[in-house]
N, C-alpha and C positions, 0 to 999 in steps of 0.2 A: 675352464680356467686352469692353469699350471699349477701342480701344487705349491711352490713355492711362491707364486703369485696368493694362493688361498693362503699360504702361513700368512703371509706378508700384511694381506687385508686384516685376518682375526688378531694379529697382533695392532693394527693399529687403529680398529675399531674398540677393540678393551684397554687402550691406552687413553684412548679421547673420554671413552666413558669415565676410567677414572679420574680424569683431568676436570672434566665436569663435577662430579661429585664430591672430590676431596683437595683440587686443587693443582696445579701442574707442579711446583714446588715441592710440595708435599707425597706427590704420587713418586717411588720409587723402580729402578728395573726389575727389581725381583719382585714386587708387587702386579709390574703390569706382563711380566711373565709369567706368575700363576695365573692370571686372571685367562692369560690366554694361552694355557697350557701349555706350554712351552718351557726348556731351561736357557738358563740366566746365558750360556755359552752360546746358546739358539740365538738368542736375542741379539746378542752384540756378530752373529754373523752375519742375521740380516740387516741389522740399523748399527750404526755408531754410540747411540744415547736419543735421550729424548726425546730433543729438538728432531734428529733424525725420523722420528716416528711420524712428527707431525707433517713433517717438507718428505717424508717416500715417495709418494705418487708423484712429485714433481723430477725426481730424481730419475726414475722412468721413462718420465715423460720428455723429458730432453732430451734420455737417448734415444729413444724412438722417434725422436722430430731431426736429431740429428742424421739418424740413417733414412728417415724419408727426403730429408733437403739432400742429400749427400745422391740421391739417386739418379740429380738431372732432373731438371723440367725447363719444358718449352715457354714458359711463362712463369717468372723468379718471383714476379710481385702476386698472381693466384696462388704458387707455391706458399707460401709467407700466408697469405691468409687462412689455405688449408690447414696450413699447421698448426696455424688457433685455431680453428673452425674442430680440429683433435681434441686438443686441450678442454674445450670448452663440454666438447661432446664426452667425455670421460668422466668431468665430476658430475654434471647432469643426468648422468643415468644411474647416480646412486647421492642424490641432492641432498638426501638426510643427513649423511653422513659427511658430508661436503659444509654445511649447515654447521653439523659440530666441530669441526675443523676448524671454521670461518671464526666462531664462539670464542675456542680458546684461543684463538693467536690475537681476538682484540684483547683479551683480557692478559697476556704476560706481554711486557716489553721485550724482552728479550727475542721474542718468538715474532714479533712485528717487527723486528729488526733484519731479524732473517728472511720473513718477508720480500723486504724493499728488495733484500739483495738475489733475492730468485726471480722475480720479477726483471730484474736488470741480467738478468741470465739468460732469457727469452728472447729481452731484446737484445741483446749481444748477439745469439746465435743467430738472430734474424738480418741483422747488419751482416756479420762475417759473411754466412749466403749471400747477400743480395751484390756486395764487393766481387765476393769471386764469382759471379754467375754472370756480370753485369759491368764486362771491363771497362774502364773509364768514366765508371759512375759517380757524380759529385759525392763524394762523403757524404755532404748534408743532406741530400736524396735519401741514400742508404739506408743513414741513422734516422734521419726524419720519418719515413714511412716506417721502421721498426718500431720506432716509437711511437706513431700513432696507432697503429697497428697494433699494439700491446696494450694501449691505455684503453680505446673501444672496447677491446676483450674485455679488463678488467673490468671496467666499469656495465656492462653486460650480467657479466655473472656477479659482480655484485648484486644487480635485480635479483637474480638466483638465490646466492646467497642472504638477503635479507629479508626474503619472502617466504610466503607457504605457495604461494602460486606457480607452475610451471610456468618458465622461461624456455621455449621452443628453439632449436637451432639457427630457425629462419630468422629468429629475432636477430644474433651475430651475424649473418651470411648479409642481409639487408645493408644493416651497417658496413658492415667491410665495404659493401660493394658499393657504396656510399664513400667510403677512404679513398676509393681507387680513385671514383669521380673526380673527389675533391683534387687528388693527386697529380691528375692529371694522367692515371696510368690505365682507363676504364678498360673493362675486361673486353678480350679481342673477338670480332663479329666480322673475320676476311671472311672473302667469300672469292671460291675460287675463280679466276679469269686467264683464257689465252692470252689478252693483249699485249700487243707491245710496247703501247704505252702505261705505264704507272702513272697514276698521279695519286698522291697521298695528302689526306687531311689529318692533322692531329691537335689536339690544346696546345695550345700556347705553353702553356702550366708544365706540358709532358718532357719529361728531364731527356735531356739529347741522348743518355746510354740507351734507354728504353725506343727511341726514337730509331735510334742506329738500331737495336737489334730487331725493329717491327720490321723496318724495310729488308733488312738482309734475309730474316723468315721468309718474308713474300717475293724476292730477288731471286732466292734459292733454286 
């Protein structure tokens, strides 16, 4: 791990702790800078304040979903679900603390507020993609699979998070790939052929961008 990445975690593993113990109110930055050896200048270079402590890894996590969506893929709507199938896979290999994360943002309003709105940051980046990757896609395709597509996530790792039980990858991946069905945009199984005839079967359901870009694939 980078060490700036390892400040990053101990500062906001001793932030949660003391948010648990004494209160998210109550807990101040110079408190949760000793706690995690650090100075009070350290602190505000890595986080903003508080609230920042709690949303870091998501703040990460967008850029790193943004420079993966930004890469090109041959399939915008697989792209999109790997991107959560990331996200997911990221608080899941350290659940514990994911756990107390989860703890305090039910317990401050303020911090559920910020929530909703990172949440709607996921699905926005996922819209933008899907737009630009996907010329002449209905909006409501777009926006609609981003949002279904983000609300499966959450409600997934919410399993995760309200549990002591492992919550397995395959458990999201299944789902997703369930989103696509329903979508109408199920993940592609061409198989290659000389012929010169095409003839293509698709959902009824499967939105005409997606529809245009399978044929042009297989056209190519």
């Amino acid at each position: 791990m980078h060490e700036s990445a390892e400040l990053r975690t101990g500062v906001v593993a001793a932030a949660l702790e003391l948010f648990a113990s004494q209160g998210f109110d109550q807990t101040s930055v110079e408190q949760i800078a000793k706690a995690a050896g650090v100075s009070r200048s350290t602190f505000f270079r890595q986080f903003g304040g508080k609230e920042d402590v709690v949303f870091a890894d998501h703040e990460v996590l967008l850029e790193q979903l943004r420079t993966f969506l930004g890469e090109g893929h041959d399939d915008p709507w697989g792209a999109v679900c790997a991107a959560s199938e990331s996200v997911f896979a990221h608080f899941a290999h350290d659940p514990e603390l994911a756990r107390r994360r989860y703890q305090i943002v039910r317990q401050v309003p303020v911090l559920r507020e910020r929530e909703i709105i990172t949440v709607f940051r996921y699905e926005r980046l996922f819209d933008d993609y899907l737009r630009s990757s996907l010329p002449g896609i209905d909006p409501l395709d777009a926006v609609g699979f981003s949002a279904l597509v983000t609300a499966v996530h959450n409600h997934v790792l919410r399993q995760l998070l309200r549990g002591k039980k492992k919550v397995p990858l395959s458990t999201l991946q299944t789902a997703l790939a369930d989103v696509r069905r329903r979508y109408g945009v199920p993940s592609e199984t061409a198989t290659e052929a000389p012929d010169d005839v095409v003839v293509a079967v698709f959902p009824r359901s499967m939105p005409i961008a997606e529809v245009t870009r399978r044929l042009r694939t297989q056209l190519d």
